[in-house]
GURO-183334 format. One line per field, with one value per residue (C-alpha): y, x, z; residue in one letter. Coordinates in nm, 2 decimals, m for minus. Example, Ala and Ser with C-alpha at 12.3 -4.5 7.8 and 13.67 -1.06 7.14 Angstrom:
BEGIN
v	[m0.45 / m0.11]
u	[1.23 / 1.37]
w	[0.78 / 0.71]
rest	[a / s]
end
This chain:
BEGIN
v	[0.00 / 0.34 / 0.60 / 0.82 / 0.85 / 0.58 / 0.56 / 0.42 / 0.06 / m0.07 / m0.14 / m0.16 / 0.09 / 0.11 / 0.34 / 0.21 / m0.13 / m0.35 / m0.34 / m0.40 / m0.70 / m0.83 / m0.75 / m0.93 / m1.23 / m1.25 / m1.22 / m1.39 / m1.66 / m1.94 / m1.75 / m1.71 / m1.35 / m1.35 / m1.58 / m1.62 / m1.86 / m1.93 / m2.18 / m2.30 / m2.39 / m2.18 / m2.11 / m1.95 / m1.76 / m1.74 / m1.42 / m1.59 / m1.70 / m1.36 / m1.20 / m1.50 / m1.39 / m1.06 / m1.06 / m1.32 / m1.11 / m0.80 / m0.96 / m1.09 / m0.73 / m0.63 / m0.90 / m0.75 / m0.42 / m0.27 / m0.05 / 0.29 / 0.23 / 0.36 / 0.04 / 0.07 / m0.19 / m0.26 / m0.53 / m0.67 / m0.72 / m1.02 / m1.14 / m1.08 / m0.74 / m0.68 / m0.86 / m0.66 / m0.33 / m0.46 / m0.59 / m0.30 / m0.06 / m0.28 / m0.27 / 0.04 / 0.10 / 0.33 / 0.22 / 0.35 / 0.20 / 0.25 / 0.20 / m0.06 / 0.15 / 0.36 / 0.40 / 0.27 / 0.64 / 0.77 / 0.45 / 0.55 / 0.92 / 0.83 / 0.60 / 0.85 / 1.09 / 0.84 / 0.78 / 0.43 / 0.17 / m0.15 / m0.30 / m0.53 / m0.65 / m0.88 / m1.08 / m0.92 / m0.62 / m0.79 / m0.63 / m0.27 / m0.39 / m0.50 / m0.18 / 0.02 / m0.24 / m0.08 / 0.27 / 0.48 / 0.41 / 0.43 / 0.10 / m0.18 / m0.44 / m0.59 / m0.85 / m1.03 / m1.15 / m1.52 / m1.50 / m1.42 / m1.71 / m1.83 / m1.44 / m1.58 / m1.95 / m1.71 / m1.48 / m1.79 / m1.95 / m1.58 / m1.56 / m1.92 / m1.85 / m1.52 / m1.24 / m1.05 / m0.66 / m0.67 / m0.88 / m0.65 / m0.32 / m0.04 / 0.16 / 0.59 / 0.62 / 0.95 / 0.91 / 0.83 / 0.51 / 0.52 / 0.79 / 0.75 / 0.94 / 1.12 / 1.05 / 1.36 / 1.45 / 1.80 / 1.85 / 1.64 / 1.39 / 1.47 / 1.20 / 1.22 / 1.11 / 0.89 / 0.78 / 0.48 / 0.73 / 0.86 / 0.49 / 0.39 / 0.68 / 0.61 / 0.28 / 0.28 / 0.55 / 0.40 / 0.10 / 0.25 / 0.49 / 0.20 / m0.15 / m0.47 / m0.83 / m1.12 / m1.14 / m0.87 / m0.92 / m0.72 / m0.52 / m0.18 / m0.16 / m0.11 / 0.14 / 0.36 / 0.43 / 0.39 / 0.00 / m0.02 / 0.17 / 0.03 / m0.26 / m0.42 / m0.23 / m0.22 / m0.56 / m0.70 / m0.51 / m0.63 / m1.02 / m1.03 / m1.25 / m1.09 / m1.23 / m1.14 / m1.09 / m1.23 / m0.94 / m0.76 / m0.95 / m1.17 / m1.03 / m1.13 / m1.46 / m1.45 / m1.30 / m1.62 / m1.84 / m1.64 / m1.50 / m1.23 / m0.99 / m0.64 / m0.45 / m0.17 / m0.03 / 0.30 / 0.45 / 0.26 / m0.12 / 0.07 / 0.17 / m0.15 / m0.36 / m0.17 / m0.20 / m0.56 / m0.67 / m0.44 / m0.57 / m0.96 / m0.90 / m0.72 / m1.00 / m1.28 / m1.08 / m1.03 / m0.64 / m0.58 / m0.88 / m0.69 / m0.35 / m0.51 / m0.66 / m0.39 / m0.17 / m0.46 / m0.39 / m0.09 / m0.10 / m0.37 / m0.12 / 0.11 / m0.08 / m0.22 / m0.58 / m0.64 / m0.95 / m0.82 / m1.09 / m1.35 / m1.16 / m1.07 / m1.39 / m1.43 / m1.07 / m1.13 / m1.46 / m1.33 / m1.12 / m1.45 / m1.40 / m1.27 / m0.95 / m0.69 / m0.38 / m0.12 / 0.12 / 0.38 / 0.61 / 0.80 / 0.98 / 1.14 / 0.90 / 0.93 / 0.84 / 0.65 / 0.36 / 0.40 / 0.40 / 0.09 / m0.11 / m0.07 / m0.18 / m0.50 / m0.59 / m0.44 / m0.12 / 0.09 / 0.38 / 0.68 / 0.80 / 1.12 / 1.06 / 1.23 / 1.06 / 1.35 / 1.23 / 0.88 / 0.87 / 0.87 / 1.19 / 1.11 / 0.87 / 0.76 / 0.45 / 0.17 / 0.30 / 0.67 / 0.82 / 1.11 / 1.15 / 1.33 / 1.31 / 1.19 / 1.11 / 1.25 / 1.29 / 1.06 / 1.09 / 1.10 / 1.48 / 1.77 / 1.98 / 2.34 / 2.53 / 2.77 / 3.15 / 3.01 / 3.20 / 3.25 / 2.87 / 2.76 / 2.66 / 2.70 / 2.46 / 2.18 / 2.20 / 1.90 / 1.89 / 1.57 / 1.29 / 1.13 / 1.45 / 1.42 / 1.49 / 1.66 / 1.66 / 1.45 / 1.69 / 1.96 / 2.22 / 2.52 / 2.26 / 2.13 / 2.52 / 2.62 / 2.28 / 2.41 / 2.74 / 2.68 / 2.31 / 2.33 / 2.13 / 2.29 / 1.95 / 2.17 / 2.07 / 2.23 / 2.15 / 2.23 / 2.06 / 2.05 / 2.09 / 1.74 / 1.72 / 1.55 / 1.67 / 1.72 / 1.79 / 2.06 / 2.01 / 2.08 / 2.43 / 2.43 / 2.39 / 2.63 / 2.83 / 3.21 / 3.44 / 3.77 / 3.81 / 3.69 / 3.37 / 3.08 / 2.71 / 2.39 / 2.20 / 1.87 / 1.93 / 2.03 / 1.67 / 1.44 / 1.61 / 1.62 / 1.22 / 1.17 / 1.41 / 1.26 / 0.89 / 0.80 / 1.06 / 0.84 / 1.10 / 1.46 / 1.72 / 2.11 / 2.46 / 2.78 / 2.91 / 3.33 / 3.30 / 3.04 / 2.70 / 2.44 / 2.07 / 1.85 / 1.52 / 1.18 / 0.95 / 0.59 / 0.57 / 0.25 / 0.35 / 0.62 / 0.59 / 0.91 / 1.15 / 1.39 / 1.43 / 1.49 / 1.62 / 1.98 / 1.94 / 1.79 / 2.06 / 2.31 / 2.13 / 2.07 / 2.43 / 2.54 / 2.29 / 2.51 / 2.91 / 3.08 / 3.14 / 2.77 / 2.71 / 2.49 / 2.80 / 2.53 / 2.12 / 1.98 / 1.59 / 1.36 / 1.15 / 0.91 / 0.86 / 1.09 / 1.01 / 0.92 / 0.88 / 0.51 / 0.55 / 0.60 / 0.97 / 1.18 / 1.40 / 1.78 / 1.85 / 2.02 / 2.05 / 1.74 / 1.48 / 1.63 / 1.79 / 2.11 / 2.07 / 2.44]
u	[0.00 / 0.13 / 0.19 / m0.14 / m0.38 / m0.69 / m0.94 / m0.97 / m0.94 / m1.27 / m1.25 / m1.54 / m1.61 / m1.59 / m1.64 / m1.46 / m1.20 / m1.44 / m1.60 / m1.32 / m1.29 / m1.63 / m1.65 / m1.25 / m1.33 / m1.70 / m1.59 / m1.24 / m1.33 / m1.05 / m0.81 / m0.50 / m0.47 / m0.17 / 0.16 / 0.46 / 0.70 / 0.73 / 0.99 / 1.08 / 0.75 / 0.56 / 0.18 / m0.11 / m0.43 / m0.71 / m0.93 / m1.21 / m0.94 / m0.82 / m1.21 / m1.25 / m0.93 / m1.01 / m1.37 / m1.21 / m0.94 / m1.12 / m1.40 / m1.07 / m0.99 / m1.34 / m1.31 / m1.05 / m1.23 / m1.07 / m1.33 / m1.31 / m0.94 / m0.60 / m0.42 / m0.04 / 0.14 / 0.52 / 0.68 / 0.83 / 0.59 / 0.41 / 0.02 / 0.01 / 0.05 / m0.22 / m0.44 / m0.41 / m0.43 / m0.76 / m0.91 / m0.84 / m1.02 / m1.28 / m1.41 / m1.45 / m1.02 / m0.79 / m0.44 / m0.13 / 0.14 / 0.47 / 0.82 / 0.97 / 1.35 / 1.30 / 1.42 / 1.34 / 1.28 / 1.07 / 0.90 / 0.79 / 0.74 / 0.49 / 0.33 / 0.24 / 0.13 / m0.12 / m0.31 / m0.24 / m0.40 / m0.27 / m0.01 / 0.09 / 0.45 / 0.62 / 0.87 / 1.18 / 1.06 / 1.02 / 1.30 / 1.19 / 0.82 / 0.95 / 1.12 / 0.81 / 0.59 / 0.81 / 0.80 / 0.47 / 0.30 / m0.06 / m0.11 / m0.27 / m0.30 / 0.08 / m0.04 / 0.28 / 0.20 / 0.28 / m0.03 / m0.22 / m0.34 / m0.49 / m0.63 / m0.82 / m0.93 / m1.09 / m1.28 / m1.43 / m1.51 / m1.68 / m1.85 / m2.01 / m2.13 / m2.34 / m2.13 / m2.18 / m2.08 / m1.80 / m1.88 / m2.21 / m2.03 / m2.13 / m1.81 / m1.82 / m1.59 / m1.57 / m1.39 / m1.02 / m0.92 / m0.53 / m0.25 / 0.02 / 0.39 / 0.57 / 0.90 / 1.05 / 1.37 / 1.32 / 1.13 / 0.97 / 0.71 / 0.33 / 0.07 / m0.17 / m0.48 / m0.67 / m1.03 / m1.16 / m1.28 / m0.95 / m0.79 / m1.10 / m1.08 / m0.72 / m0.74 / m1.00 / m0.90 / m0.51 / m0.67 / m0.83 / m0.50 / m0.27 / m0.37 / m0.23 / m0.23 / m0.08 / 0.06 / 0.27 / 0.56 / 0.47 / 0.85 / 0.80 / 0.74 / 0.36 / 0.41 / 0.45 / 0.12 / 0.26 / 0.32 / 0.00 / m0.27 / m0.04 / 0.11 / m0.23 / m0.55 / m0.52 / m0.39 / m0.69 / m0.97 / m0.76 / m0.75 / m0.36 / m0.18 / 0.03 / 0.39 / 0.51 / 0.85 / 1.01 / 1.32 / 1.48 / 1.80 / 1.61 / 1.43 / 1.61 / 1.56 / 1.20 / 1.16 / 1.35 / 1.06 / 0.77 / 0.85 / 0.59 / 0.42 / 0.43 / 0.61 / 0.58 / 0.91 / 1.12 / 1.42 / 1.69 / 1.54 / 1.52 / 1.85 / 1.98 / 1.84 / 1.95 / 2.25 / 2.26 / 2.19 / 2.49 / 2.73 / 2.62 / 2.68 / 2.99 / 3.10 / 3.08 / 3.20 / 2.84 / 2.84 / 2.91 / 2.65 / 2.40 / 2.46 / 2.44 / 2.07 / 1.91 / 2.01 / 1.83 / 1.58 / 1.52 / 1.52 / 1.22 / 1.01 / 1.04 / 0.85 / 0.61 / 0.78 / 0.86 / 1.05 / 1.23 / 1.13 / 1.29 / 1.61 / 1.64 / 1.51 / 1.83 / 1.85 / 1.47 / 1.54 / 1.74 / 1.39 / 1.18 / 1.15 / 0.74 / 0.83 / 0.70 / 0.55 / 0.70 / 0.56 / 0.81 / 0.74 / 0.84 / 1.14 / 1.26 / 1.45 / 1.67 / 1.51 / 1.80 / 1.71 / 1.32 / 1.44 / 1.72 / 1.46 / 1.21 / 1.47 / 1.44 / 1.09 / 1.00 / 0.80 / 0.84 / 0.61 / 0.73 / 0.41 / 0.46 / 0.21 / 0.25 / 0.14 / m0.16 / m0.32 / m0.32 / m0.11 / m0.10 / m0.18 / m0.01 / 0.15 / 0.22 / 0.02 / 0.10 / 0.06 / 0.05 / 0.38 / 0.59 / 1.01 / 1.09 / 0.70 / 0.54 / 0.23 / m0.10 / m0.33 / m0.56 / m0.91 / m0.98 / m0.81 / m0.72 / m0.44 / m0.32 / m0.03 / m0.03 / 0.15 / 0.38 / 0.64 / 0.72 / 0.81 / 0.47 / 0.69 / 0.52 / 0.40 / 0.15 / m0.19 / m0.39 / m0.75 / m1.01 / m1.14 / m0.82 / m0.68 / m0.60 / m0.84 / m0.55 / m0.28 / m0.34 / m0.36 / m0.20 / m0.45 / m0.20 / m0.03 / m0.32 / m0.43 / m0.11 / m0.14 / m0.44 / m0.53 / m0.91 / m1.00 / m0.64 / m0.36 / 0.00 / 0.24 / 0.57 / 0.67 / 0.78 / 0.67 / 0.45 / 0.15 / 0.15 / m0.07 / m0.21 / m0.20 / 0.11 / 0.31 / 0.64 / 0.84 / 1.13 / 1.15 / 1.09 / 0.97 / 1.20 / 1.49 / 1.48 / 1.76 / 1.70 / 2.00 / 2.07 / 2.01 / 1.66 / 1.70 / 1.54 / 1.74 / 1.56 / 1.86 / 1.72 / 1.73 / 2.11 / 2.20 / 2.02 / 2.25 / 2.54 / 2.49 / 2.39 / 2.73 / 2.97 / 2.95 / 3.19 / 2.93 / 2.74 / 2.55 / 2.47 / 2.34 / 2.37 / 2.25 / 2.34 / 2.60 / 2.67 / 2.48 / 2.75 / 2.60 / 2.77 / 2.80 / 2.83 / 2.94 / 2.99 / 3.17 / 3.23 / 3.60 / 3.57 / 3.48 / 3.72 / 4.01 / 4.17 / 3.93 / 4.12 / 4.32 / 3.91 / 3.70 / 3.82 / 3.77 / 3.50 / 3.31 / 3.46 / 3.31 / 2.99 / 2.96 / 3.02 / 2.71 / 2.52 / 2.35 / 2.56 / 2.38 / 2.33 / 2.69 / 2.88 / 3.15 / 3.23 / 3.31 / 3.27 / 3.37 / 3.22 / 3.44 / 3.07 / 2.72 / 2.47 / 2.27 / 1.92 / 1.55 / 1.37 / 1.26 / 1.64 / 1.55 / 1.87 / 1.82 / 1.92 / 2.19 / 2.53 / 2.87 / 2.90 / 3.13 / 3.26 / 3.60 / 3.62 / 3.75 / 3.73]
w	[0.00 / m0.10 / 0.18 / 0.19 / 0.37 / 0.45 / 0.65 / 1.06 / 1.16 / 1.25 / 1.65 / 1.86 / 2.12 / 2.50 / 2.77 / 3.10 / 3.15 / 3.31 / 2.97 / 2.80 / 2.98 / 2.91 / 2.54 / 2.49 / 2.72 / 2.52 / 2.21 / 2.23 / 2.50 / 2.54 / 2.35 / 2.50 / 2.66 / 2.84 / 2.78 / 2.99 / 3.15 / 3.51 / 3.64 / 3.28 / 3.22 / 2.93 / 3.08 / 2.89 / 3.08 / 2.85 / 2.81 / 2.99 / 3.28 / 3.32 / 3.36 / 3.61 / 3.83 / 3.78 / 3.91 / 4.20 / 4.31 / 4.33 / 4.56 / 4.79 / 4.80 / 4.88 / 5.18 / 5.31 / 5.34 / 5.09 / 4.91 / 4.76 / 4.87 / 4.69 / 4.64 / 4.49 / 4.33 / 4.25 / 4.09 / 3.76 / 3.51 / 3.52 / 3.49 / 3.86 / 3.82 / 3.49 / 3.75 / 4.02 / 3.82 / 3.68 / 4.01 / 4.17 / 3.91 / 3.82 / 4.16 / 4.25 / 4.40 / 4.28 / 4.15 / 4.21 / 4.01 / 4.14 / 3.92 / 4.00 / 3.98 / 4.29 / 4.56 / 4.89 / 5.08 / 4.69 / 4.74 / 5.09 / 4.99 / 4.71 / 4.92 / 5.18 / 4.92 / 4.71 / 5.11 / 4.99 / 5.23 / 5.06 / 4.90 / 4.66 / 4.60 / 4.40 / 4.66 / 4.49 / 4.73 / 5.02 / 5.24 / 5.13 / 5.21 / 5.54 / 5.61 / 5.54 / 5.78 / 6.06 / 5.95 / 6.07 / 5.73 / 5.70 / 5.51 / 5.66 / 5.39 / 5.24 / 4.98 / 4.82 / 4.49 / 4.56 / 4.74 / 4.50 / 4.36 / 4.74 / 4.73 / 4.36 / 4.53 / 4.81 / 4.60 / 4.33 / 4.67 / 4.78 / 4.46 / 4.46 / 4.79 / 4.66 / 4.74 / 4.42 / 4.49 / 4.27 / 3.96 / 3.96 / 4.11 / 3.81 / 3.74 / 3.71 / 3.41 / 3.48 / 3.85 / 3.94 / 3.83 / 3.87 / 4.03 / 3.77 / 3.93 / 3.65 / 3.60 / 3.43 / 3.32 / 3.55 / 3.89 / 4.14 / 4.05 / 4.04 / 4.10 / 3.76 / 3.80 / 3.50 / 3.47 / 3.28 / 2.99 / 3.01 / 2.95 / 2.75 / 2.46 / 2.40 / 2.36 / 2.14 / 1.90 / 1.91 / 1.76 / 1.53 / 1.45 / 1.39 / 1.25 / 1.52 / 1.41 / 1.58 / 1.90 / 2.13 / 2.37 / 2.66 / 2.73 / 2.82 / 3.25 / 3.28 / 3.55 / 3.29 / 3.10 / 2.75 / 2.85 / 3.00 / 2.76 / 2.47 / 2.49 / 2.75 / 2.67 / 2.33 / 2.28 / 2.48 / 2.29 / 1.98 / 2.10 / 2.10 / 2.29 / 2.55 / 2.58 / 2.92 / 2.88 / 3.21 / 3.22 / 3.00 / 2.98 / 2.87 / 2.58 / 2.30 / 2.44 / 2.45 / 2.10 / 1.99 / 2.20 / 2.19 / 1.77 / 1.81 / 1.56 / 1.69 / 2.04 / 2.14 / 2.29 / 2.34 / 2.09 / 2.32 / 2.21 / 1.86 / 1.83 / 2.05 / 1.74 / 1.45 / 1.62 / 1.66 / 1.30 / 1.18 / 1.46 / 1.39 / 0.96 / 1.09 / 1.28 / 1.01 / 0.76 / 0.58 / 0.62 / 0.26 / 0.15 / 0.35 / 0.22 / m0.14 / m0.07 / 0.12 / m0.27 / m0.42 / m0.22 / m0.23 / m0.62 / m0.61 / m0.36 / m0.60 / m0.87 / m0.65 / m0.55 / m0.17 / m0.10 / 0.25 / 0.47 / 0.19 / 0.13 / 0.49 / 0.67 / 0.86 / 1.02 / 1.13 / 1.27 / 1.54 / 1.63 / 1.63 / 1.22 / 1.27 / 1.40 / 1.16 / 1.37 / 1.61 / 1.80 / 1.94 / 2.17 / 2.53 / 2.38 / 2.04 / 1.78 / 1.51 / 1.17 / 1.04 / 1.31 / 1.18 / 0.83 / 0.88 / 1.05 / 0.75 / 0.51 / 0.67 / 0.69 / 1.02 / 1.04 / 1.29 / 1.34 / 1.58 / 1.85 / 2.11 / 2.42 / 2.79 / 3.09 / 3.12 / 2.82 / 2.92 / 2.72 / 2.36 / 2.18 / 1.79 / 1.58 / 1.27 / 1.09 / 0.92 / 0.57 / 0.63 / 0.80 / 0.77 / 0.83 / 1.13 / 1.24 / 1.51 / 1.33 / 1.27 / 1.62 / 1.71 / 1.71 / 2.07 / 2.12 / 1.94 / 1.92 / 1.87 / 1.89 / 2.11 / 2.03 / 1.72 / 1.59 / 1.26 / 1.14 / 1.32 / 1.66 / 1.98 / 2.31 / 2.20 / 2.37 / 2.38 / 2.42 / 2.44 / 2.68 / 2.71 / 2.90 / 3.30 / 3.58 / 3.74 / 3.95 / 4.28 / 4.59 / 4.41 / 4.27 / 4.17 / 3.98 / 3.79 / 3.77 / 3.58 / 3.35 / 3.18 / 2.96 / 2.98 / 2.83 / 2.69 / 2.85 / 2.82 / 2.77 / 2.80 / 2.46 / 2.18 / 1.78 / 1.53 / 1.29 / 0.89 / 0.66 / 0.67 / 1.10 / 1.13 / 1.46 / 1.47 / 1.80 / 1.81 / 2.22 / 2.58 / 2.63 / 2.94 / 2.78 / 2.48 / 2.46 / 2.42 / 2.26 / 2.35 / 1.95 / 2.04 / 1.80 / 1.98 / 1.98 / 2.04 / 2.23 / 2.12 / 1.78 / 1.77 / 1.97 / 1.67 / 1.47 / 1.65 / 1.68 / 1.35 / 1.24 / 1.47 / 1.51 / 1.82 / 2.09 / 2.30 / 2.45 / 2.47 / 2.60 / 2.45 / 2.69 / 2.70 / 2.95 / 2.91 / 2.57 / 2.44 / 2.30 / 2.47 / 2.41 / 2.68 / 2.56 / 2.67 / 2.37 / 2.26 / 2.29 / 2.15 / 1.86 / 1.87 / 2.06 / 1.98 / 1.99 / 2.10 / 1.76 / 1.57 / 1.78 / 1.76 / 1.37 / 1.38 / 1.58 / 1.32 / 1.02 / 1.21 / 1.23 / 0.90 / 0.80 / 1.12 / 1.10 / 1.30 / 1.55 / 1.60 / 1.63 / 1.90 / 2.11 / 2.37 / 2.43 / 2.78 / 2.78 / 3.02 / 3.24 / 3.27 / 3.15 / 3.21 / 3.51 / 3.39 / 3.48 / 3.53 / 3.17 / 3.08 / 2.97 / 3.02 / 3.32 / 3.22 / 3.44 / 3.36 / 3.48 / 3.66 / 3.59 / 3.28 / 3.19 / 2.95 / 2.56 / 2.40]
rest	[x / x / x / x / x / x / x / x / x / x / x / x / x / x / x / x / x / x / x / x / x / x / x / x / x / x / x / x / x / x / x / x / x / x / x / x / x / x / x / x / x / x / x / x / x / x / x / x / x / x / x / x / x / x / x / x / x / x / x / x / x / x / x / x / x / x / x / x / x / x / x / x / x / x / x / x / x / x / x / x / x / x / x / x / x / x / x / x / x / x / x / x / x / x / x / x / x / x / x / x / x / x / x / x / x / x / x / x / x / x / x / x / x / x / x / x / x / x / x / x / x / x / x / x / x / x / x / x / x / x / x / x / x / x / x / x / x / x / x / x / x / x / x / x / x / x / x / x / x / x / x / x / x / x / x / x / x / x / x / x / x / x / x / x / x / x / x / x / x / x / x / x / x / x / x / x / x / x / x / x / x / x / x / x / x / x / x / x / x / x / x / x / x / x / x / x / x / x / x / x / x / x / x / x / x / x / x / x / x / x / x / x / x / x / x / x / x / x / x / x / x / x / x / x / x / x / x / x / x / x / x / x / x / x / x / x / x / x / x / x / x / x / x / x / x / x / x / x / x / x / x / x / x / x / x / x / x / x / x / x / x / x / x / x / x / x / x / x / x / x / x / x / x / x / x / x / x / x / x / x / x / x / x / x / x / x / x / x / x / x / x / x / x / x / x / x / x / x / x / x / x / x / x / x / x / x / x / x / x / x / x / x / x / x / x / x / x / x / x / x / x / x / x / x / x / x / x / x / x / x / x / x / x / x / x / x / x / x / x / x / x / x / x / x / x / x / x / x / x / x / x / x / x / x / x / x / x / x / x / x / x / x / x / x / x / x / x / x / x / x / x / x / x / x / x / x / x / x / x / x / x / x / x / x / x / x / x / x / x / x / x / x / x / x / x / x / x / x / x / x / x / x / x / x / x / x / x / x / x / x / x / x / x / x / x / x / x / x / x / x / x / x / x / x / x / x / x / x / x / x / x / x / x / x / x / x / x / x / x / x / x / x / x / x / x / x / x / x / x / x / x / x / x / x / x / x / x / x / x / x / x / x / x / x / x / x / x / x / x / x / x / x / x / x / x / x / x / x / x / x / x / x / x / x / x / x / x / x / x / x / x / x / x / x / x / x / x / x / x / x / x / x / x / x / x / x / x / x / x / x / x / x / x / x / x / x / x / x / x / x / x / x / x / x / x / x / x / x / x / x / x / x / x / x / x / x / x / x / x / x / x / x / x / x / x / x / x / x]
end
C-alpha cells in the first residue's frame, strides 16, 4: 500500500476497562490472553481465565475491606501485576502504580502521598516492604503476589457463595481510576490522576489509528502508562496474545521463543536492534553482502515488488523472524534507526504521548507516515499550537477525553497545566498541513540568545549524533549565551578523539546558521545520570572535563 492517507481501523467501542474485559473475554473466549513462563514452564491464561481472576481477586480485595481504597502496586511485570491493576479498578479502587527502579525512601514518599491503604509487592521487594511495615505508614493491607493465587481461590469460593458486589459493582468512568507518578527529566514527581474514559478513549481510538495483528511481547514496564494503555489495553480489545517478557535480559531470548508480531518499545530497544543486526553482519563478515541486498531492495520497492522478509530472513530470525511492527514512543529518535529497521521488513512507526493524556496523543500509521513526524493525532483529542512564531513553533496543547483529571492533591499545579479546556504539555513543535506533529523540544529547555534567536537543544544533539558517530550521549545549553556541548563519547569506537574532535566541531559548524553554532566542548568522564525510563536528566557540569 502506498503512503497516503486511509481511513480508521474498524475497533469496537468502549467506555470504562471493566467493559473491556467483558467484550474481549466475550468475544475472544478461550483465547490465550496472556503468555509467559514461570519456572521453565511456558503457561497461557485465557481471556475468559483472566475475567474470572479478575472478578475473584477483586471480591478478595473487597473482603478485606478494601473499598473505595488507593491500592499501589510494585513489581516486575508479570500477569500478577495486569491482574491486580484490573481488580483494583474494576471494583470500584484506585491504583497506584509505582516504578519498579525507585528508591526505597521515593517508594515511601509516594506512598504517603497516594493515602495508599494496601499494597501489593512482587517478593523481589520484600526487604523494602518489610522496612516500610516498621515505619509509621498508613497501610494496613501488604499483599505479596505469591499469594495471589490463594487471594483468587478465596474470591471464586466468595462468589459461589453469593457475594456478588464486585462482579455487579457499576463503574463511574468518569472518577479516578489510577494515580500514575511522572517521571521527568526536571522536577519532582506529580501524582496524575486517569479515569476509565480517560484509558478507555485512547485505547480505542489507538486501535483505530494503527492496524495490530498477531501477538505482542509485553517489554516496556507497565508502571508507565505507554506499556499499560499500549502494549495491554489495546492488545486486549484487539484479541492479542500478551507475551510477558520475564526481564529484560532476557528479551532477545524471548523474542527467539515467543517469535511475536508487533512491540511496542522505546528508541533505546530501537537503536539496541539496529545496532545488533549491523554488529552480527559485521561480525561474520556479511556487512558488505547486506549492504548489497538492502540496494536490491530498495530498487524492487520502488517498482512495487517487496520480498524483505525473503532476502532478509536471517536478520529477522534473530527477532523471532514474525516481527513486523514497532511502535516507538516515550522519547525522540533518530530516523536512520526507523528508516534501517524498514529496510528490513520491520516497520516501525514513531508516536509522542504524555502521561496527562493517558497517554497517547499522535502517531504515525501503518501505511501513512511522515520522516521526522510523530504522526497525525488521534481521534480522541485535538491539538493546537499555542503562540507560534514564525516557522509555526510553539507549546503543543492537547485537548479531548483522554486529558487528565489533574494533579493529585495539588490544585495550583493542575491550575497552571491548563489554559481553559487546553492542557500545556511543556513541549515544543509544530502541525503541517495534513496534522502531522512534529516535536522541536521541551519548552524548558529552549535556549533564548541575547540576538533573540530561539534554539531547540534537542534538535542540535540528533544532529550532533547523526554528524559525529563516536558521541554516545549529549546534551547542548546555554552558559553566558555560548552554546555548549556536553558530551559523553564511545571511545571504542574512537580511541583518539582527541586528535578529531576539535575538527569535527569546526566542520559541524560550518554545515550550522551561526547562530546555531557549537563556542564550547565539555567531555564527560561518565554517562549521564538518567531517569527510570532512561530519559537523560538535564543537568550540567558534573562529571565532565572542559575541551574548547
Amino acid at each position: 500500500m502506498k503512503n497516503k492517507s486511509y481511513p480508521y481501523y474498524e475497533t469496537e467501542s468502549i467506555n470504562d476497562l471493566k467493559e473491556l474485559i467483558y467484550l474481549s473475554a466475550e468475544k475472544y473466549s478461550d483465547k490465550p490472553a496472556f503468555t509467559f513462563e514461570r519456572k521453565k514452564e511456558v503457561k497461557s491464561i485465557s481471556y475468559n481465565q483472566f475475567k474470572s481472576d479478575m472478578f475473584a481477586l477483586g471480591t478478595a480485595l473487597f473482603d478485606l475491606r478494601l473499598r473505595g481504597a488507593n491500592i499501589a502496586v510494585i513489581g516486575e511485570n508479570s500477569y500478577e501485576w495486569i491482574l491486580t491493576y484490573f481488580a483494583v479498578v474494576n471494583s470500584g479502587n484506585i491504583i497506584v502504580p509505582l516504578d519498579k527502579e525507585l528508591t526505597a525512601s521515593d517508594i515511601q514518599n509516594l506512598l504517603n502521598d497516594s493515602g495508599a491503604e494496601a499494597i501489593v509487592y512482587s517478593d523481589s521487594y520484600s526487604d523494602i516492604i518489610g522496612n516500610i511495615k516498621e515505619s509509621d505508614s498508613k497501610i494496613n493491607q501488604f499483599i505479596n503476589m505469591e499469594s495471589i493465587s490463594e487471594l483468587i481461590k478465596k474470591g471464586d469460593s466468595l462468589i459461589k457463595q453469593g457475594e456478588k458486589a464486585v462482579v455487579d459493582y457499576t463503574i463511574d468512568n468518569k472518577a479516578i481510576a489510577a494515580i500514575i507518578y511522572t517521571s521527568g527529566t526536571t522536577g519532582i514527581s506529580k501524582g496524575v490522576m486517569l479515569s476509565h474514559f480517560n484509558f478507555a478513549c485512547n485505547t480505542v481510538a489507538a486501535c483505530q489509528h494503527v492496524g495490530i495483528f498477531g501477538s505482542n511481547m509485553l517489554v516496556l514496564p507497565i508502571h508507565h502508562t505507554f506499556g499499560f494503555t499500549a502494549g495491554v489495553c489495546a492488545m486486549l480489545l484487539k484479541g492479542s496474545e500478551i507475551f510477558i517478557n520475564s526481564s529484560l535480559k532476557n528479551v532477545l531470548s524471548d523474542l527467539g521463543k515467543f517469535k511475536p508480531c508487533n512491540m511496542f518499545l522505546v528508541p533505546l530497544f530501537v537503536e539496541t536492534f539496529y545496532k545488533k543486526i549491523w554488529s552480527g553482519a559485521k561480525e561474520k563478515g556479511k556487512e558488505e553482502l547486506l549492504k548489497k541486498l538492502i540496494k536490491i531492495s530498495k530498487a524492487l520497492l520502488k517498482i512495487g515488488i517487496d520480498v524483505r522478509r525473503v532476502l532478509f530472513k536471517s536478520v529477522l530470525k534473530a527477532f523471532g523472524g514474525n516481527l513486523k511492527l514497532i511502535v516507538s514512543g516515550g522519547a525522540p529518535i533518530d530516523e536512520k534507526y526507523i528508516d534501517g529497521l524498514r529496510c528490513f521488513g520491520i516497520n516501525v512507526l514513531n508516536g509522542y504521548g504524555i502521561t496527562e493524556c493517558s497517554p497517547i496523543v499522535a502517531v504515525n500509521r501503518n501505511s501513512h507516515y511522515k520522516s521526522g513526524s510523530v504522526g497525525q493525532v488521534l481521534p480522541c483529542c485535538e491539538v493546537k499550537i499555542s503562540e507560534p512564531n514564525e516557522n509555526g513553533h510553539g507549546e503543543i496543547l492537547v485537548k479531548g477525553d483522554i486529558v487528565m483529571l489533574g494533579y493529585y492533591k495539588n490544585e495550583q499545579a493542575t491550575e497552571d497545566a491548563f489554559y481553559g479546556e487546553w492542557f500545556k504539555t511543556g513541549d515544543i513543535g509544530y502541525l503541517d498541513k495534513n496534522n502531522f506533529l512534529f516535536i522541536s523540544g521541551r519548552k524548558k529547555n529552549l535556549i533564548i540568545l541575547n540576538n533573540g534567536k530561539n534554539i531547540y537543544p534537542e534538535e542540535l544533539e540528533f544532529v550532533l549524533l547523526d554528524y559525529i558517530p563516536y558521541i554516545k550521549e549529549v546534551v547542548v545549553y546555554a552558559d553566558d549565551n555560548v552554546i555548549v556541548a556536553e558530551l559523553f563519547l564511545d571511545i571504542e569506537i574512537e580511541p583518539n578523539y582527541a586528535e578529531r574532535l576539535d575538527n569535527d566541531i569546526v566542520e559541524l559548524n560550518r554545515k550550522l546558521a551561526v547562530y546555531m553554532n557549537i563556542g564550547k566542548v565539555v567531555i564527560r568522564d561518565t554517562e549521564f545520570p538518567k531517569t527510570t525510563t532512561k530519559k537523560i536528566k538535564r543537568q550540567y557540569n558534573d562529571g565532565g572535563s572542559t575541551n574548547a
